[in-house]
VOGUZA-99694 format. One record per atom (N, C-alpha, C): z negated, x, y; atom name; residue number from 1. Coordinates in steps of 0.001 Angstrom, whole numbers, plus 524288, in hexadecimal, padded with zeros to 5 digits. Each point is the difference from the previous one (the first is absolute). Example, Ala and Ser with C-alpha at 12.3 -4.5 7.8 and 13.67 -1.06 7.14 Angstrom:
<rs>
Z:7E188&X:83386&Y:7E9C6&a:N&k:1
Z:80000&X:7FC86&Y:804A6&a:CA&k:1
Z:80000&X:80384&Y:804B0&a:C&k:1
Z:802D0&X:7FEA2&Y:8041A&a:N&k:2
Z:7FFC4&X:80334&Y:804A6&a:CA&k:2
Z:7FD26&X:7FCFE&Y:80442&a:C&k:2
</rs>
This chain:
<rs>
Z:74904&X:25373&Y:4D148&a:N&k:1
Z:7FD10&X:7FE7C&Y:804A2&a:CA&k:1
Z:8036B&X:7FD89&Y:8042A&a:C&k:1
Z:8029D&X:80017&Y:7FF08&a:N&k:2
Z:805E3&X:7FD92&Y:804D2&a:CA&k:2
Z:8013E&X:7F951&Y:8009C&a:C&k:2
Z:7FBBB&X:7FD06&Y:7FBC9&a:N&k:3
Z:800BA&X:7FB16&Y:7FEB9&a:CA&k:3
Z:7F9E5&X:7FF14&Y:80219&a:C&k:3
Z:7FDCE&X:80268&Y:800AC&a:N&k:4
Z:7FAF3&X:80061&Y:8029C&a:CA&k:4
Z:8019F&X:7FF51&Y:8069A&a:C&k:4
Z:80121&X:80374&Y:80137&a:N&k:5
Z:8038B&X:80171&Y:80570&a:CA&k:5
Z:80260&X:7FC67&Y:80225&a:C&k:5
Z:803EE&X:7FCE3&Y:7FCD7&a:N&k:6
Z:80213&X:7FB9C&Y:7FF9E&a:CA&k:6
Z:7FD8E&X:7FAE5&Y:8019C&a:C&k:6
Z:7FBC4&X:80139&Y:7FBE9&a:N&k:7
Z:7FCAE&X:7F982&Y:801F7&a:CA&k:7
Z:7FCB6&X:7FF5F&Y:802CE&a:C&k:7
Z:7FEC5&X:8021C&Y:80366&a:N&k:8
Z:7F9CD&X:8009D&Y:8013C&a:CA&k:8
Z:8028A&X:7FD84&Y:8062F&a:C&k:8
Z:803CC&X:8011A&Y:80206&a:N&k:9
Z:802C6&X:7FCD4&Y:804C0&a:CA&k:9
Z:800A4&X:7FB0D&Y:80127&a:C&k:9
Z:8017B&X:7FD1C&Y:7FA5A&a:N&k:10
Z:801FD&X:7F94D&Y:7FE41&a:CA&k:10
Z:7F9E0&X:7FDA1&Y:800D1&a:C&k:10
Z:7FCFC&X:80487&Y:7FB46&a:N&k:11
Z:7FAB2&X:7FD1E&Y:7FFD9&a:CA&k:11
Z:7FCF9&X:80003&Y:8063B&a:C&k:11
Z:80019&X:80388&Y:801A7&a:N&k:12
Z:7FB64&X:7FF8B&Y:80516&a:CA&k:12
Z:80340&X:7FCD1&Y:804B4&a:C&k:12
Z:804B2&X:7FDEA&Y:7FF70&a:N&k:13
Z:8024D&X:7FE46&Y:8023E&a:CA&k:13
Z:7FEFF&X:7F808&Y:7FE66&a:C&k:13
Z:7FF37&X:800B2&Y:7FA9A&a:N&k:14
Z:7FE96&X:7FB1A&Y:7FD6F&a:CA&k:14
Z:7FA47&X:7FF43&Y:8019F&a:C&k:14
Z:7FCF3&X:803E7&Y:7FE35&a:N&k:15
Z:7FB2B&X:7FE3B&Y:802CE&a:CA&k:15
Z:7FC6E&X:7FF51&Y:80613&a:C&k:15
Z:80457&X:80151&Y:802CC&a:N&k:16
Z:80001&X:80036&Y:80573&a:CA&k:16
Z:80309&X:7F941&Y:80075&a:C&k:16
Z:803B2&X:7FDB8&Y:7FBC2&a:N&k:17
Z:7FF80&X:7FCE5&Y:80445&a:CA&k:17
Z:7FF0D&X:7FBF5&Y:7FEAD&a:C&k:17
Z:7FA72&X:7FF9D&Y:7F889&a:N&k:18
Z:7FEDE&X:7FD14&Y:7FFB0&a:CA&k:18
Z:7FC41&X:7FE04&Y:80456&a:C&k:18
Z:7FC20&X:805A8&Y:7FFF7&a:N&k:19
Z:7FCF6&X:8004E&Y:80341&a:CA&k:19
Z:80367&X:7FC7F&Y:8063D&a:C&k:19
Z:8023B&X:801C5&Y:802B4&a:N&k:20
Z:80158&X:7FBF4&Y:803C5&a:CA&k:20
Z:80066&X:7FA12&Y:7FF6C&a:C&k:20
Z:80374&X:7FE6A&Y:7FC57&a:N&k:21
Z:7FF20&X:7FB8D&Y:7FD2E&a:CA&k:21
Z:7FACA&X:7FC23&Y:7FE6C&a:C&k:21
Z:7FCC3&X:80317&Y:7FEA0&a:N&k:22
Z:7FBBC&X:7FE24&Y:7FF58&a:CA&k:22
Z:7FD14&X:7FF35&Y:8068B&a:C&k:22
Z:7FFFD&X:8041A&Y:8033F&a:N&k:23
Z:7FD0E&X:7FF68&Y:803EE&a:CA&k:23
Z:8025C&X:7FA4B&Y:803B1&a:C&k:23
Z:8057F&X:800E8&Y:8008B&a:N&k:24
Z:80332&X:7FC43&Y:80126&a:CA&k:24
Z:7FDCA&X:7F948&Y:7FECA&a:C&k:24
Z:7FE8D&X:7FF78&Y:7FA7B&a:N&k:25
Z:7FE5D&X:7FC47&Y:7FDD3&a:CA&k:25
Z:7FB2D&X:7FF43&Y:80110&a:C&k:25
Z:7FBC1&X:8039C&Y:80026&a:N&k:26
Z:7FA64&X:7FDAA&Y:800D8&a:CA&k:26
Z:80079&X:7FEC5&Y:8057C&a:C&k:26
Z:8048A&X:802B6&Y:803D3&a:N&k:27
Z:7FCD9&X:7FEDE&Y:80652&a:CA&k:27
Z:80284&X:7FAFC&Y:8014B&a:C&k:27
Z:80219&X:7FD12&Y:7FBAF&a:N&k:28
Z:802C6&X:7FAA4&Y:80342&a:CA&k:28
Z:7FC91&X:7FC61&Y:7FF15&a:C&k:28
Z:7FDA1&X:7FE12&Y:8031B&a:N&k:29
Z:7FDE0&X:7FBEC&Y:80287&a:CA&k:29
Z:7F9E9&X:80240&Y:80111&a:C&k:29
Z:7FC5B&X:7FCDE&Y:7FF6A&a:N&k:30
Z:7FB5A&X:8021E&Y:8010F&a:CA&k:30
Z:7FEE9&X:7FE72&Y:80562&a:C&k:30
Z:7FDA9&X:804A9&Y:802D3&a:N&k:31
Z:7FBEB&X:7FD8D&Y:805E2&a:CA&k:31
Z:806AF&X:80238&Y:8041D&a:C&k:31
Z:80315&X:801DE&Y:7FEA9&a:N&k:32
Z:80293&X:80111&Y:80449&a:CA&k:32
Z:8071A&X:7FD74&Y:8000C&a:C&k:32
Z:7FED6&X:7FC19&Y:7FAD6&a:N&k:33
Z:8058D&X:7FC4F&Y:7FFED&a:CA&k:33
Z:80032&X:7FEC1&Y:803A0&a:C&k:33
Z:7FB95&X:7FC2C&Y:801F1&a:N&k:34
Z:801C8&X:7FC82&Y:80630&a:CA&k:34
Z:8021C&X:802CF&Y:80437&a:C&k:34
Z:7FF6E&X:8059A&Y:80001&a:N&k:35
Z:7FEB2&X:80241&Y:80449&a:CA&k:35
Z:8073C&X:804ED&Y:7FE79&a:C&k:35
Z:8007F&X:7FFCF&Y:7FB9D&a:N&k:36
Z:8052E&X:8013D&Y:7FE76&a:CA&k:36
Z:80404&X:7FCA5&Y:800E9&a:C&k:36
Z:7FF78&X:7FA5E&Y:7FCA7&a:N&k:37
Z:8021D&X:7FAD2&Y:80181&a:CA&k:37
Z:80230&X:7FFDC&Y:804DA&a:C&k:37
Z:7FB9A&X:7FFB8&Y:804B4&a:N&k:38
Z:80222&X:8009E&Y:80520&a:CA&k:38
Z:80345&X:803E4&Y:80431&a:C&k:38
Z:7FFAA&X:8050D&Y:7FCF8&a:N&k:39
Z:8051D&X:803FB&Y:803A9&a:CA&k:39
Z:803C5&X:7FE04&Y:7FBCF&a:C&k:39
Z:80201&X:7FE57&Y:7FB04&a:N&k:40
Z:803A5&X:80001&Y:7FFB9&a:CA&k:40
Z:80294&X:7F9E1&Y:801BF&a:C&k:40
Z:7FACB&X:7FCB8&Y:8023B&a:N&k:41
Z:80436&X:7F9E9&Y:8015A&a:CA&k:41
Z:8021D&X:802E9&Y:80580&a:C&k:41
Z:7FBDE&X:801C5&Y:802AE&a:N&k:42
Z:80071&X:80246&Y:804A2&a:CA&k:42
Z:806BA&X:80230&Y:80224&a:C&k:42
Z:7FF4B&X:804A6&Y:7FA8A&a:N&k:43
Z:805AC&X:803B5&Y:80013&a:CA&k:43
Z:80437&X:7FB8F&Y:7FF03&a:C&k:43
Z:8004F&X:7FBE0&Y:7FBC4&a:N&k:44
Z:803B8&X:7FD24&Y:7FF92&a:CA&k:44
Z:800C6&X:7FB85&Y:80473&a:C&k:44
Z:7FD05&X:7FEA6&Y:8029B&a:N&k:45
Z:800E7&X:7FEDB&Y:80635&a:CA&k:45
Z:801E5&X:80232&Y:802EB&a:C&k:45
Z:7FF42&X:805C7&Y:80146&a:N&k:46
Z:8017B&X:80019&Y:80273&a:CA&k:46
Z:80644&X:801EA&Y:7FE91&a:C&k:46
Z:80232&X:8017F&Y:7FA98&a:N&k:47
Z:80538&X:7FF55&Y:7FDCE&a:CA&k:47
Z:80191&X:7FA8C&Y:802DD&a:C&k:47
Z:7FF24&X:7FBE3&Y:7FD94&a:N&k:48
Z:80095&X:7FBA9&Y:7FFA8&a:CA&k:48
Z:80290&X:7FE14&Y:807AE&a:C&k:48
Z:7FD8A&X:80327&Y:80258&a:N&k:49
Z:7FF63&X:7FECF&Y:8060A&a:CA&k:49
Z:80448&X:80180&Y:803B4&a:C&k:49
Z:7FF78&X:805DF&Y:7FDE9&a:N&k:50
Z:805BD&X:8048B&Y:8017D&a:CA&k:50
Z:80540&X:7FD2F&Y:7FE0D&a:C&k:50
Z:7FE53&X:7FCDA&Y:7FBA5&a:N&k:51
Z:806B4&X:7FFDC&Y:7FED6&a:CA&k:51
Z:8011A&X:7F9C5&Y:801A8&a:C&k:51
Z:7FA5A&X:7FDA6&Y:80310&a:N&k:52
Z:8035E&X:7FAE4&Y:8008B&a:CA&k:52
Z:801A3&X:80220&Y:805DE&a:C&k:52
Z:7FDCA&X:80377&Y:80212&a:N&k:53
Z:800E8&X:800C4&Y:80697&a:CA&k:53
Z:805DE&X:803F6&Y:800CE&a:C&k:53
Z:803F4&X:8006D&Y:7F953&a:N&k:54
Z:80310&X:803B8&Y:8011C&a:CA&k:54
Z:8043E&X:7FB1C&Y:7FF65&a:C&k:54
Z:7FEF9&X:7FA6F&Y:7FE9E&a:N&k:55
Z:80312&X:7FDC0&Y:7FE96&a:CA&k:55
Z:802A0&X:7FB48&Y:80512&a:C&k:55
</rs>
């Protein structure tokens, strides 16, 4: 029973992150890309902004 014991950690660990994986994959794009799209141009602006005002 110790190879039992053994696996049952790898596996629920495997299926935890197909499961993420998968969710990961269905939520990209759809009704809230545009609306994702835009905090991250947003965030890379304002990267983009900070480092021209450090230069």
């Amino acid at each position: 029973m110790d190879y039992v014991s053994a696996l049952v950690p790898p596996i629920v660990m495997a299926a935890f992150f197909i499961a993420l994986v998968v969710t990961i994959v269905k939520t990209q794009g759809g009704a809230n890309k545009a609306k994702e799209d835009a905090v991250v141009d947003a965030a890379l602006a304002r990267a983009e902004a900070g480092r021209q005002s450090q230069k």
